[in-house]
N, CA, C and O atoms as CSV, one atom per row, in Angstrom:
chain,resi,resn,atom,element,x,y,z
A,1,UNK,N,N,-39.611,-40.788,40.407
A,1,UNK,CA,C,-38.256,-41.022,39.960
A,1,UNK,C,C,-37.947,-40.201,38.702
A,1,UNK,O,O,-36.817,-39.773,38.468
A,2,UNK,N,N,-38.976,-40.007,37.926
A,2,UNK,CA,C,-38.944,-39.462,36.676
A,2,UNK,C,C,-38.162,-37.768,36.818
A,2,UNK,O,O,-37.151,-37.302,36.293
A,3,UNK,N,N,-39.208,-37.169,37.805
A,3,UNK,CA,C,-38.893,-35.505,38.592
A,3,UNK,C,C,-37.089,-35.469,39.018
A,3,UNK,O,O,-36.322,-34.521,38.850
A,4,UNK,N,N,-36.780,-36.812,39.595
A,4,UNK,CA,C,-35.111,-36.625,40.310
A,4,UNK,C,C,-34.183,-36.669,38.457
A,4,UNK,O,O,-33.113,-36.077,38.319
A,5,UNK,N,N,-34.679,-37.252,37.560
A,5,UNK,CA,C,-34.007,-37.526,36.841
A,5,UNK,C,C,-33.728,-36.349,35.845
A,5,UNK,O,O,-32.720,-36.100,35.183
A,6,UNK,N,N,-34.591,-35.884,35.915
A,6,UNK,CA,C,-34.840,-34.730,35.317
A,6,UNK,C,C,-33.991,-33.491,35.816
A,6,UNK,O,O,-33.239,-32.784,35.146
A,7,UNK,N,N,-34.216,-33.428,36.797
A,7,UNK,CA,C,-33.333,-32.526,37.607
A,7,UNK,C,C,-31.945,-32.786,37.413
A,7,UNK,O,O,-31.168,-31.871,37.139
A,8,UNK,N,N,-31.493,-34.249,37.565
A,8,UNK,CA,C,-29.847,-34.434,37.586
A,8,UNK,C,C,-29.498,-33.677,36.334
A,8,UNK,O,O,-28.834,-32.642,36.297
A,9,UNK,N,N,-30.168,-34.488,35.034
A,9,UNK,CA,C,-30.192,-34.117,33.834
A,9,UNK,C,C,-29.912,-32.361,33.668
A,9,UNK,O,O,-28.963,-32.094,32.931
A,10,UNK,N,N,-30.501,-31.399,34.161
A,10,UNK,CA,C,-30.438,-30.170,34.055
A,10,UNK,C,C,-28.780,-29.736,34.888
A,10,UNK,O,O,-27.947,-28.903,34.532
A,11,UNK,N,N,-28.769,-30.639,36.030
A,11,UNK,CA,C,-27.912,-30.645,36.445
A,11,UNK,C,C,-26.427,-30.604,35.784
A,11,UNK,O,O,-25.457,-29.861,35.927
A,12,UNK,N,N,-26.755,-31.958,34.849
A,12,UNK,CA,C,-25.474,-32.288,34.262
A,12,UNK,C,C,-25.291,-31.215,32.926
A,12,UNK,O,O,-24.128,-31.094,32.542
A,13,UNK,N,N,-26.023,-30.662,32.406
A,13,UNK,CA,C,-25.942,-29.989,31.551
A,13,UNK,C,C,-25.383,-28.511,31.992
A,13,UNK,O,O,-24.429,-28.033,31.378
A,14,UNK,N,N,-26.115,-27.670,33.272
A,14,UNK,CA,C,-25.300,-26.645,34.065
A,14,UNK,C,C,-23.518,-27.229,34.322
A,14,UNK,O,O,-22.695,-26.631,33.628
A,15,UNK,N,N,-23.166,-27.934,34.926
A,15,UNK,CA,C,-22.169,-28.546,34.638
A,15,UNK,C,C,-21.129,-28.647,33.322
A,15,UNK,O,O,-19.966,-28.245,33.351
A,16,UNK,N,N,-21.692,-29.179,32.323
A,16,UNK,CA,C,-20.899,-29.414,31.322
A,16,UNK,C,C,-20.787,-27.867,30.697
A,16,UNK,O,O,-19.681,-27.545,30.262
A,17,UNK,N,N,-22.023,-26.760,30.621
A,17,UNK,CA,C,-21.575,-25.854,30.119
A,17,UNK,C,C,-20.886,-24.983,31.374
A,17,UNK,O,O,-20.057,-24.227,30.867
A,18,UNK,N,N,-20.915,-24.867,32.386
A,18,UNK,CA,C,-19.404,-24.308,32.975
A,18,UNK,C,C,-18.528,-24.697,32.614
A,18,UNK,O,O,-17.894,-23.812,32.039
A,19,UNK,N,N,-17.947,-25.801,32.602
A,19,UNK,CA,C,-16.754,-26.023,32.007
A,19,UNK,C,C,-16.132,-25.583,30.517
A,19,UNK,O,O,-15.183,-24.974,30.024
A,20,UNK,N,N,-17.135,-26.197,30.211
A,20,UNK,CA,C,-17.389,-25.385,28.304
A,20,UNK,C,C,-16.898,-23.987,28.372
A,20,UNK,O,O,-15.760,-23.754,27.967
A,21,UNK,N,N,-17.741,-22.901,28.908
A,21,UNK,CA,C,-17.477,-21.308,29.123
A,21,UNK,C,C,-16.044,-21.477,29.712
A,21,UNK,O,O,-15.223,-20.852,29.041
A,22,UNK,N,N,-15.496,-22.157,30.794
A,22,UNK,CA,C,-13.808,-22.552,31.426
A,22,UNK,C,C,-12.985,-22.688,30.559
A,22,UNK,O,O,-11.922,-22.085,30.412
A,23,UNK,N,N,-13.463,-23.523,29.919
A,23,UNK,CA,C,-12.219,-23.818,28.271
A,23,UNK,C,C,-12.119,-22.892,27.449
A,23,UNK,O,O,-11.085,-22.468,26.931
A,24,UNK,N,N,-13.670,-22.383,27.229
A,24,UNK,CA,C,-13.212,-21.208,25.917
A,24,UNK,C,C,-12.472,-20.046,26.454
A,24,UNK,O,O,-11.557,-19.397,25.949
A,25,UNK,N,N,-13.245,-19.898,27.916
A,25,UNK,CA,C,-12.335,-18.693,28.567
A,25,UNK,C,C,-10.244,-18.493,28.518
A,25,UNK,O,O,-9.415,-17.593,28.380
A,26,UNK,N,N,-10.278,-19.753,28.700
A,26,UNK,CA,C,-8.843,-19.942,29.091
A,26,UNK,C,C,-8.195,-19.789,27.272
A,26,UNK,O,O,-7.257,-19.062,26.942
A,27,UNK,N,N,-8.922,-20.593,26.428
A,27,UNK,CA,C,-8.762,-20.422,24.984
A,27,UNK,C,C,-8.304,-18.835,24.566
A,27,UNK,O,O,-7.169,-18.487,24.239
A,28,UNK,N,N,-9.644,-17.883,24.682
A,28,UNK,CA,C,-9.462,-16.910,24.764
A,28,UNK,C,C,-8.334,-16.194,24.506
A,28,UNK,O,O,-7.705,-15.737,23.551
A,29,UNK,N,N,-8.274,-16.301,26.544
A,29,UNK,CA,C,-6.730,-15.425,27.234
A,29,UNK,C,C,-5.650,-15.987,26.417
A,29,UNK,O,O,-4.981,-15.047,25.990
A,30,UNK,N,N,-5.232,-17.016,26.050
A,30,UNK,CA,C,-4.196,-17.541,25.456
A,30,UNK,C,C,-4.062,-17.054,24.028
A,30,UNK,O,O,-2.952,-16.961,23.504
A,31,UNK,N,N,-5.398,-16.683,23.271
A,31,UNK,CA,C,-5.209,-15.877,21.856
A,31,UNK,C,C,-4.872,-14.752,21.757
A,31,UNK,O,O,-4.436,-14.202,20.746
A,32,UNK,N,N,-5.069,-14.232,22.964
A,32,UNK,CA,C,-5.167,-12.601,23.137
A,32,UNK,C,C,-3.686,-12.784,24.226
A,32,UNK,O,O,-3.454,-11.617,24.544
A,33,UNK,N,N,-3.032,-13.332,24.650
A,33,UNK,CA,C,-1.270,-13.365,24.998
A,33,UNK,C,C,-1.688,-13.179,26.443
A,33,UNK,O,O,-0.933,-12.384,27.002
A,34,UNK,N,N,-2.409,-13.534,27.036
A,34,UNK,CA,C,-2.881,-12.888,28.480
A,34,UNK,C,C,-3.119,-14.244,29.512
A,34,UNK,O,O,-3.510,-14.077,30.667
A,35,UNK,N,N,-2.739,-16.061,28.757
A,35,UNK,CA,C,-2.501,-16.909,29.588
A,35,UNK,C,C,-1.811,-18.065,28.947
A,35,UNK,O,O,-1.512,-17.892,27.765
A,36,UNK,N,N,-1.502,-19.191,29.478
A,36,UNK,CA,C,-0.398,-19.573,29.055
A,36,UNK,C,C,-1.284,-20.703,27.866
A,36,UNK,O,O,-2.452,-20.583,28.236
A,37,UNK,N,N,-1.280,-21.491,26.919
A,37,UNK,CA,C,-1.144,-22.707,26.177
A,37,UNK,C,C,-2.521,-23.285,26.811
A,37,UNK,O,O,-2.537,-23.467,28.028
A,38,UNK,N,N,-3.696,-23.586,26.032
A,38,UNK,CA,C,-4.548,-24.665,26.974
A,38,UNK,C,C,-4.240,-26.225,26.743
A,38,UNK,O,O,-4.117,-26.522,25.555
A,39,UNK,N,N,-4.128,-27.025,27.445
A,39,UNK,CA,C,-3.534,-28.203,27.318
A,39,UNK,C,C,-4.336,-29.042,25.945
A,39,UNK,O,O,-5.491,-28.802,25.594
A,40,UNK,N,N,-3.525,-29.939,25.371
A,40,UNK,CA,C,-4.078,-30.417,23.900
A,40,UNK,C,C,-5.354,-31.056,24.281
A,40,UNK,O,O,-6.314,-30.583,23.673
A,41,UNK,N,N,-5.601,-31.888,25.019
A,41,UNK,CA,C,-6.765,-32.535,24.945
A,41,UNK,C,C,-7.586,-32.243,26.655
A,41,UNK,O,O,-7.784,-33.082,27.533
A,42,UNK,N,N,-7.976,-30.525,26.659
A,42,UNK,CA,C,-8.781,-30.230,27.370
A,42,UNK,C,C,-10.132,-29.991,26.776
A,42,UNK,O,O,-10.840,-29.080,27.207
A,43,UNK,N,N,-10.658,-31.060,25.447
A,43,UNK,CA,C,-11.914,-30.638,25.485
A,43,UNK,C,C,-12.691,-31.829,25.719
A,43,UNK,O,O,-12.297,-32.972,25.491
A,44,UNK,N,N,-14.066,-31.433,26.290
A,44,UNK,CA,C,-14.640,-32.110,26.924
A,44,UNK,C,C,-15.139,-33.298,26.725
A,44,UNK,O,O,-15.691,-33.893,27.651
A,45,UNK,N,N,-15.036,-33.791,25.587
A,45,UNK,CA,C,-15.666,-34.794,24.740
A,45,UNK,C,C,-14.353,-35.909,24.999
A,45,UNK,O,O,-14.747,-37.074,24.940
A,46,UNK,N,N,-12.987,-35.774,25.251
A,46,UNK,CA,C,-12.473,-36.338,25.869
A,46,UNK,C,C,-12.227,-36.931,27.170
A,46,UNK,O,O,-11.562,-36.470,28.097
A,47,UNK,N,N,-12.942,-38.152,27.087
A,47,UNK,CA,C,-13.690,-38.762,28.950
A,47,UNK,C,C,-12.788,-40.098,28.438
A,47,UNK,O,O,-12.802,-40.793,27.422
A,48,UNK,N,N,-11.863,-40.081,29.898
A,48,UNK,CA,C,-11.356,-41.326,30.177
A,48,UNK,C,C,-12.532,-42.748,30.074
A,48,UNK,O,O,-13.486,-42.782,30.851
A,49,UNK,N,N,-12.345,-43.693,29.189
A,49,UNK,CA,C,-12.525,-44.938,29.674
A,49,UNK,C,C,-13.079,-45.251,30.553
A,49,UNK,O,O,-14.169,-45.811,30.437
A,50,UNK,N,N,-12.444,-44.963,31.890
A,50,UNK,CA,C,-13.296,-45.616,33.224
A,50,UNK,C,C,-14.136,-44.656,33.601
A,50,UNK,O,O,-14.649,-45.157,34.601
A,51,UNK,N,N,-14.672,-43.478,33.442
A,51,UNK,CA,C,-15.814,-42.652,33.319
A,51,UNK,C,C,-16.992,-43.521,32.781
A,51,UNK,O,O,-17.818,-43.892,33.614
A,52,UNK,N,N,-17.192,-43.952,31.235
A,52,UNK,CA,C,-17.782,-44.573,30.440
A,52,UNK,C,C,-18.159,-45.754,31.218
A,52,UNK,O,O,-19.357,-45.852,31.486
A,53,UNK,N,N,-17.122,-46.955,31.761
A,53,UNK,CA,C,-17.607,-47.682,32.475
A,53,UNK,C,C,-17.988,-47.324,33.142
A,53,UNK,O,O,-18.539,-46.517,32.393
A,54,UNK,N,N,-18.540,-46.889,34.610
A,54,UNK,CA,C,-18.426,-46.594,35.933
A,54,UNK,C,C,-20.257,-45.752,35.787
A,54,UNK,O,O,-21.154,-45.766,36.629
A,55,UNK,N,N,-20.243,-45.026,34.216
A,55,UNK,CA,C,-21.581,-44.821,34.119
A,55,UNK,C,C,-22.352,-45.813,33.471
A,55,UNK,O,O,-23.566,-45.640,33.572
A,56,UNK,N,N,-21.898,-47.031,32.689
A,56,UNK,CA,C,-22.214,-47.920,32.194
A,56,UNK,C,C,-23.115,-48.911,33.257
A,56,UNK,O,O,-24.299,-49.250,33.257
A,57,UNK,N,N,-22.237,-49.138,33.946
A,57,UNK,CA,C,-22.425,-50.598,34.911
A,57,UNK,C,C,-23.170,-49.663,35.957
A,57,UNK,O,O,-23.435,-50.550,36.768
A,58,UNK,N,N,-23.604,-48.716,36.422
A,58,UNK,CA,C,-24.360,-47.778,37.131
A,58,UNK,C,C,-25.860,-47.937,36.423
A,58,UNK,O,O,-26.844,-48.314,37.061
A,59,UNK,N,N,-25.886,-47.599,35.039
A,59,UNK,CA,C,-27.176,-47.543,34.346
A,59,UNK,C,C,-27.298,-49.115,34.481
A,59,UNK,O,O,-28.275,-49.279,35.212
A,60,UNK,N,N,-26.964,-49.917,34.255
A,60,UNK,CA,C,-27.444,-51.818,34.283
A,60,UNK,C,C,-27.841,-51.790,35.639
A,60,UNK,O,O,-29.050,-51.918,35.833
A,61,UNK,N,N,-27.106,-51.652,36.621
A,61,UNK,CA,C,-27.497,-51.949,37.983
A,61,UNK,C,C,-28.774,-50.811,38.071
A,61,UNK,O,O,-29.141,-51.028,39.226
A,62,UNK,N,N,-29.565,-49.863,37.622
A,62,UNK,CA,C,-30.221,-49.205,37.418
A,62,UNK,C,C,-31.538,-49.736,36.873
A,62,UNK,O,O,-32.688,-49.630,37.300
A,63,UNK,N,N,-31.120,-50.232,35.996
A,63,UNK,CA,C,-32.198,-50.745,34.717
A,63,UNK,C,C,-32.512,-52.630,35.428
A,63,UNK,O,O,-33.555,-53.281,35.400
A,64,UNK,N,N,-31.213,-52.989,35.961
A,64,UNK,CA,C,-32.056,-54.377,36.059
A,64,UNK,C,C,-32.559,-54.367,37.522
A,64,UNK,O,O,-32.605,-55.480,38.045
A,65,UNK,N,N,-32.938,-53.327,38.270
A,65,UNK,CA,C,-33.640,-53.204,39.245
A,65,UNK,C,C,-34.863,-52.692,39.393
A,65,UNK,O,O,-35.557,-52.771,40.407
A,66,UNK,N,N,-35.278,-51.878,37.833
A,66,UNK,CA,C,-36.549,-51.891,38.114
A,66,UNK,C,C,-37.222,-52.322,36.588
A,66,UNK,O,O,-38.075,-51.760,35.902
A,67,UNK,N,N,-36.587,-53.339,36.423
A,67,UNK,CA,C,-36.796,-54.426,35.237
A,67,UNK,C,C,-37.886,-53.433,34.187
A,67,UNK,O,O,-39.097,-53.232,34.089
A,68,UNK,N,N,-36.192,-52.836,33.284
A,68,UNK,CA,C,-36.801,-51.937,31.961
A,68,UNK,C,C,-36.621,-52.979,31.391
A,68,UNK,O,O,-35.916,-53.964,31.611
A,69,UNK,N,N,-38.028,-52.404,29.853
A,69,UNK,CA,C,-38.353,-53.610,28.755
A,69,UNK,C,C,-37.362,-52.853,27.863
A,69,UNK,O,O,-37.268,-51.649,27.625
A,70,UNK,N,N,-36.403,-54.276,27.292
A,70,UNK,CA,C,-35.634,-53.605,26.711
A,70,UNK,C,C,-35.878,-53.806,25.030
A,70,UNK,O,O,-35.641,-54.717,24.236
A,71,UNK,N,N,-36.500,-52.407,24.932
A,71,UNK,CA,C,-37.116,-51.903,23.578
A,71,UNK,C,C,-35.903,-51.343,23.214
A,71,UNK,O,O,-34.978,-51.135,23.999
A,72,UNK,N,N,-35.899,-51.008,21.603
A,72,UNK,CA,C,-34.778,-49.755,21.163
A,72,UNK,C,C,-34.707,-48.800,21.570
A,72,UNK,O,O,-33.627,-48.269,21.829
A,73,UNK,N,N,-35.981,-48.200,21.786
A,73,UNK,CA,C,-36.263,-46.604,22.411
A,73,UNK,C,C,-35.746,-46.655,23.542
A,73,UNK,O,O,-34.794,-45.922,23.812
A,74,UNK,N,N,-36.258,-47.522,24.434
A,74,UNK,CA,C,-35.567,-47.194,25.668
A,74,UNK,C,C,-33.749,-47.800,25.493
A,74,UNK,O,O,-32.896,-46.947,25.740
A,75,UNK,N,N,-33.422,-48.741,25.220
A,75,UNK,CA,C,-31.926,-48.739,25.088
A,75,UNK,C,C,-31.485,-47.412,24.265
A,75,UNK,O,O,-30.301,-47.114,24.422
A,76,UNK,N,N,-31.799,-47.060,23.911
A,76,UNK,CA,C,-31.307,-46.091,23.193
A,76,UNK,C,C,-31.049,-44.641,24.179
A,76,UNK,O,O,-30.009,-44.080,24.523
A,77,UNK,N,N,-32.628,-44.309,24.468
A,77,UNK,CA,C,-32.862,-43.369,25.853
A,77,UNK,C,C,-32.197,-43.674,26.662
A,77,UNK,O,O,-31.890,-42.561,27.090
A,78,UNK,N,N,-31.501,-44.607,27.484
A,78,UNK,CA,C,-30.652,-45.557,28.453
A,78,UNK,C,C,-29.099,-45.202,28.238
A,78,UNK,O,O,-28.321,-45.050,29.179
A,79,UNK,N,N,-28.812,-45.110,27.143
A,79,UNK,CA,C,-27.452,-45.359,26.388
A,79,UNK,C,C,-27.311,-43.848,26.496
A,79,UNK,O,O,-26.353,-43.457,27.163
A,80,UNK,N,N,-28.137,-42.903,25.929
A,80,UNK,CA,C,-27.648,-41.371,25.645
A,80,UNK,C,C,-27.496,-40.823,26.743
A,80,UNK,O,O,-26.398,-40.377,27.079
A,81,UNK,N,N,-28.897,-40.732,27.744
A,81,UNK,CA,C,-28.739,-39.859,29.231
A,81,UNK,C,C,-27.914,-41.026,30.322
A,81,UNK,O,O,-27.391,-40.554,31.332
A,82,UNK,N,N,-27.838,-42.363,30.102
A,82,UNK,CA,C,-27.202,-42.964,31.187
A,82,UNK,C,C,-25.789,-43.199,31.330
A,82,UNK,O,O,-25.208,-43.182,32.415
A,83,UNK,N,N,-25.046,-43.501,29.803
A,83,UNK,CA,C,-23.728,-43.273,29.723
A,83,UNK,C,C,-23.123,-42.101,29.346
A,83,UNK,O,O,-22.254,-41.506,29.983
A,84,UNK,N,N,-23.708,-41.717,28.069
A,84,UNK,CA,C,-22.732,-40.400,27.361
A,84,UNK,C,C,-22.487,-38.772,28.537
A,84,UNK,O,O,-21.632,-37.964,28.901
A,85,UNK,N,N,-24.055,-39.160,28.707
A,85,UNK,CA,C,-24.061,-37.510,29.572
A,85,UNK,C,C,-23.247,-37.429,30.785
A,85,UNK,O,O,-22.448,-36.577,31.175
A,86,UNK,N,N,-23.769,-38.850,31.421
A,86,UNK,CA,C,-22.995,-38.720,32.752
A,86,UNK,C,C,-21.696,-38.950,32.744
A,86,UNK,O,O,-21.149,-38.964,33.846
A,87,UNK,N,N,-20.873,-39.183,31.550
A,87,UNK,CA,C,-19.483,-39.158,31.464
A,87,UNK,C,C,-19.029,-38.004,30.957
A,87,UNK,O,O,-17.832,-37.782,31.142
A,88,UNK,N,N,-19.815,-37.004,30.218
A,88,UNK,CA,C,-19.268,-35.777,30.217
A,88,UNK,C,C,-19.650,-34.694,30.916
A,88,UNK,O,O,-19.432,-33.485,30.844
A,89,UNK,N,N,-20.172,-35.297,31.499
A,89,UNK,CA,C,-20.080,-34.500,33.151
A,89,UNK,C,C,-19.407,-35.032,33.766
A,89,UNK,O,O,-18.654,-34.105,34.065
A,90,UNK,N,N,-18.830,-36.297,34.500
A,90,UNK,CA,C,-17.877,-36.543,35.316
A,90,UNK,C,C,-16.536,-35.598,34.704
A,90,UNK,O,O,-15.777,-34.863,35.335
A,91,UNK,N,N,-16.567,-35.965,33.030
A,91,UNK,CA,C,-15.169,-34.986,32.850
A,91,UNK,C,C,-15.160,-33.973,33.206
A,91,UNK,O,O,-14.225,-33.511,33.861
A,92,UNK,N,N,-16.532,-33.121,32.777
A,92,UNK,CA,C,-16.300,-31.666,32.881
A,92,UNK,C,C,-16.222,-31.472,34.306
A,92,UNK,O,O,-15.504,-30.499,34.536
A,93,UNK,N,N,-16.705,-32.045,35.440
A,93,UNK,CA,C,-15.945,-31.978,36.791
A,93,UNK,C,C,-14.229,-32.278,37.276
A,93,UNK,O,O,-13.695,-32.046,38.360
A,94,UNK,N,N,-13.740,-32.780,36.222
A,94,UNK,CA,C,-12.674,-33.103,36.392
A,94,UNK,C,C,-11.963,-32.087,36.686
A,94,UNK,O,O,-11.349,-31.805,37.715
A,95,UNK,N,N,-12.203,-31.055,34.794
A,95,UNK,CA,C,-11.813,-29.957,34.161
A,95,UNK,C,C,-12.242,-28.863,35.004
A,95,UNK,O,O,-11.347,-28.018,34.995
A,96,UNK,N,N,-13.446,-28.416,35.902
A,96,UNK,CA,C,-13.622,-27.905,36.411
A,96,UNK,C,C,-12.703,-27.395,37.844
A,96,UNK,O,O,-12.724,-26.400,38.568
A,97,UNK,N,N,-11.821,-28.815,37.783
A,97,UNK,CA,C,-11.500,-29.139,38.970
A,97,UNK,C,C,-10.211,-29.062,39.142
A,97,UNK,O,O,-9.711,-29.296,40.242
A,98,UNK,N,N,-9.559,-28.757,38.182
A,98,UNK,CA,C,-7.890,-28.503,37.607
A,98,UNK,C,C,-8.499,-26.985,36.893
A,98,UNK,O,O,-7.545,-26.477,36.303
A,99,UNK,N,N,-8.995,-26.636,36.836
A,99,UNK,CA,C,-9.172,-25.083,36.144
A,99,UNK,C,C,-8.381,-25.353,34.905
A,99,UNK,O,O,-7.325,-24.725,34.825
A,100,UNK,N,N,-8.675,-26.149,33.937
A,100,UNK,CA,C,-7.504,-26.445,33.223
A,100,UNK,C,C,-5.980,-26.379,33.191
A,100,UNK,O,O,-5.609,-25.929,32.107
A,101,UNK,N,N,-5.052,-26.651,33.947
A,101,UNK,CA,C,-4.146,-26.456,34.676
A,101,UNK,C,C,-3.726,-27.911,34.476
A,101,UNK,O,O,-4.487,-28.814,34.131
A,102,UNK,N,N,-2.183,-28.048,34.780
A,102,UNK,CA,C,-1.283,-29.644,34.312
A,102,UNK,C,C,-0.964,-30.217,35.876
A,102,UNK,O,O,-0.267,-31.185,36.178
A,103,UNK,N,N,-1.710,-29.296,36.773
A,103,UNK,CA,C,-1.468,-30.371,37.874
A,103,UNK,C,C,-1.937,-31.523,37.708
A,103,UNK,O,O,-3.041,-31.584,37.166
A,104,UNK,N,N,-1.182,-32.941,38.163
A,104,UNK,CA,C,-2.552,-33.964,38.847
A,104,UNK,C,C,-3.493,-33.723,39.526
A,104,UNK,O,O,-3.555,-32.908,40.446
A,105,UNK,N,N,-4.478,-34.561,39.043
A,105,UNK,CA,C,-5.500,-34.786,40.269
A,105,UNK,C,C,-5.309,-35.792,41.299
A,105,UNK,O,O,-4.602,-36.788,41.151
A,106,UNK,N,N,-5.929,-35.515,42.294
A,106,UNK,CA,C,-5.826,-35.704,43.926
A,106,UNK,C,C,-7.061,-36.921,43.670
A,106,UNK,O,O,-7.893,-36.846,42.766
A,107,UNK,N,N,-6.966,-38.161,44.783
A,107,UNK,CA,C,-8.151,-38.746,44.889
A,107,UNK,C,C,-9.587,-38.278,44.970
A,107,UNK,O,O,-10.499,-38.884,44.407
A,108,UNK,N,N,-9.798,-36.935,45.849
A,108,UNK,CA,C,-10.930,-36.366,45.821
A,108,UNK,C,C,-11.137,-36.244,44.517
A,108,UNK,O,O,-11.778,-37.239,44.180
A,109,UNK,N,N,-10.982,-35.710,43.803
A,109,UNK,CA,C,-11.479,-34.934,42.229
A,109,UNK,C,C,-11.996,-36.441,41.843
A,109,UNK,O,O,-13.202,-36.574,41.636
A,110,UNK,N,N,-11.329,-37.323,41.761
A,110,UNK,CA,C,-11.243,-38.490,40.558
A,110,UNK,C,C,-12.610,-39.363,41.408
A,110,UNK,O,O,-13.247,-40.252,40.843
A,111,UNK,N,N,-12.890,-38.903,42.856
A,111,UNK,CA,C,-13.483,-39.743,42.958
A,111,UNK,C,C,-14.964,-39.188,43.114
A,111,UNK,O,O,-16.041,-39.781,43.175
A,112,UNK,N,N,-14.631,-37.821,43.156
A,112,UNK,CA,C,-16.228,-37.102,42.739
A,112,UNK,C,C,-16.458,-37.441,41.222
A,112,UNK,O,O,-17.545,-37.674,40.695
A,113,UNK,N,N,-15.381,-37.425,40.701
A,113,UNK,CA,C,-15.794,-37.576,39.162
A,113,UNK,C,C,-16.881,-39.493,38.947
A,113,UNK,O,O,-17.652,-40.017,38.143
A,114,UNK,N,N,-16.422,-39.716,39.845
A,114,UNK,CA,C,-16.550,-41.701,39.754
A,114,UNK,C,C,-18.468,-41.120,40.513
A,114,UNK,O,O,-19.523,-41.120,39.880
A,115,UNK,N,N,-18.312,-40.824,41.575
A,115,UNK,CA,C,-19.202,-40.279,41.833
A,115,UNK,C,C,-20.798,-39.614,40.912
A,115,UNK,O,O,-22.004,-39.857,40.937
A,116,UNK,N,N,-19.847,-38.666,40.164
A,116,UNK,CA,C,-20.825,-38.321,39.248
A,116,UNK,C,C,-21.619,-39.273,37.816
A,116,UNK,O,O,-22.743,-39.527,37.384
A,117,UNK,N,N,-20.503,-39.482,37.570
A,117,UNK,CA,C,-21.103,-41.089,36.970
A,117,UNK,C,C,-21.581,-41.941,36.709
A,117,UNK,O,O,-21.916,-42.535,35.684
A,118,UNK,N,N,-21.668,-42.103,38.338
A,118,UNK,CA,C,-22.085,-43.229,38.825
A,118,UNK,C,C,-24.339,-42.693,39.065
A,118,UNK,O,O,-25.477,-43.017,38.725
A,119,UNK,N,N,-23.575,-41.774,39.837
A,119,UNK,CA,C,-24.992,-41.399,40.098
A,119,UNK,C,C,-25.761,-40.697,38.628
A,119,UNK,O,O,-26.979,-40.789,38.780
A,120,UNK,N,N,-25.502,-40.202,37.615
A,120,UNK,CA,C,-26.262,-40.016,36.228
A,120,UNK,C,C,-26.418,-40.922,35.887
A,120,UNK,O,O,-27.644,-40.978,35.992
A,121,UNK,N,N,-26.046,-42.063,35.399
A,121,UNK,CA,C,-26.040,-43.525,34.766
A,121,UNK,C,C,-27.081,-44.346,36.073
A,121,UNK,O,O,-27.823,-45.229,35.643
A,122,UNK,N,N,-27.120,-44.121,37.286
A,122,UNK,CA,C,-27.921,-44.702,38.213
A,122,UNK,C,C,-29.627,-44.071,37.801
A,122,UNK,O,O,-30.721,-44.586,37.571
A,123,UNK,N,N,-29.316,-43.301,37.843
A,123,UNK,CA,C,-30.625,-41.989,38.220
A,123,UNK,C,C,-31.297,-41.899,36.729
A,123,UNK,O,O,-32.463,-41.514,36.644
A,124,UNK,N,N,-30.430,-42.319,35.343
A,124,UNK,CA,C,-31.398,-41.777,33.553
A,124,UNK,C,C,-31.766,-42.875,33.811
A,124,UNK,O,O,-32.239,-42.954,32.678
A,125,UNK,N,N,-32.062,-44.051,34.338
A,125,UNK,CA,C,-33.140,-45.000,34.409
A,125,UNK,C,C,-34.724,-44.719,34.827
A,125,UNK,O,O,-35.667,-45.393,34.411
A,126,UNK,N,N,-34.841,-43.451,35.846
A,126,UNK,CA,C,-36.349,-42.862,35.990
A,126,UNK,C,C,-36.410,-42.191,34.491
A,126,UNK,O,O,-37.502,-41.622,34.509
A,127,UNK,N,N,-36.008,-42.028,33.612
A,127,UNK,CA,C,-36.670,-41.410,32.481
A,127,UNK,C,C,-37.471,-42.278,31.559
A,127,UNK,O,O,-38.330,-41.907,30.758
A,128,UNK,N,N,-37.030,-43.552,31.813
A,128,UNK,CA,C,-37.669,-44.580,30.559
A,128,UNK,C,C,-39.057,-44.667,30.865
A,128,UNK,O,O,-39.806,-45.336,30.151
């Protein structure tokens, strides 16, 4: 379990920095007059609420199934790779997913994003 977790983990990090390189790119073009305005709160550290949950209650249903001792270290280890990461990766799939752009999103996007979430916050429980 430890090997899958690890992997997501690399995963989510390829992830968050595409998007990252997406934003600055678009940043960029817009300094240099070559695209339009990037929207105010396209950076990534901005994750809806129900991201946070959705990786929250993913890592518990995680953790109380293969009954972690709940030390600091591991709540702590639990808390960083099971909520934070996997919610800024669900965003940066979001962002990925609108190319930064003011369309809405479509159920698909929102629900890969729930998706991603779900499964990082499931899966940073093989690390403890």
């Amino acid at each position: 379990m430890e090997h899958i977790a690890v992997v997501v983990l690399a995963v989510e990090v390829v992830v968050m920095v595409s998007a990252r390189v997406g934003t600055e790119r678009r940043h960029w073009a817009h300094a240099e007059g070559r695209g339009p305005a990037p929207q105010p709160r396209e950076d990534l550290t901005f994750v809806p609420a129900a991201l946070y949950g959705i990786a929250a209650a993913a890592m518990a249903a995680g953790a109380l199934t293969t009954s972690v001792e709940p030390t600091l270290e591991a709540l702590a280890t639990v808390a960083l790779f099971g909520v934070l990461l996997p919610a800024f990766t669900a965003n940066a799939v979001l962002r990925l997913c609108t190319r930064g752009g003011r369309r809405a999103l479509t159920p698909g996007p929102r629900g890969l994003a729930a998706t991603v979430a779900a499964t990082g916050g499931l899966v940073s429980v093989g690390l403890i």
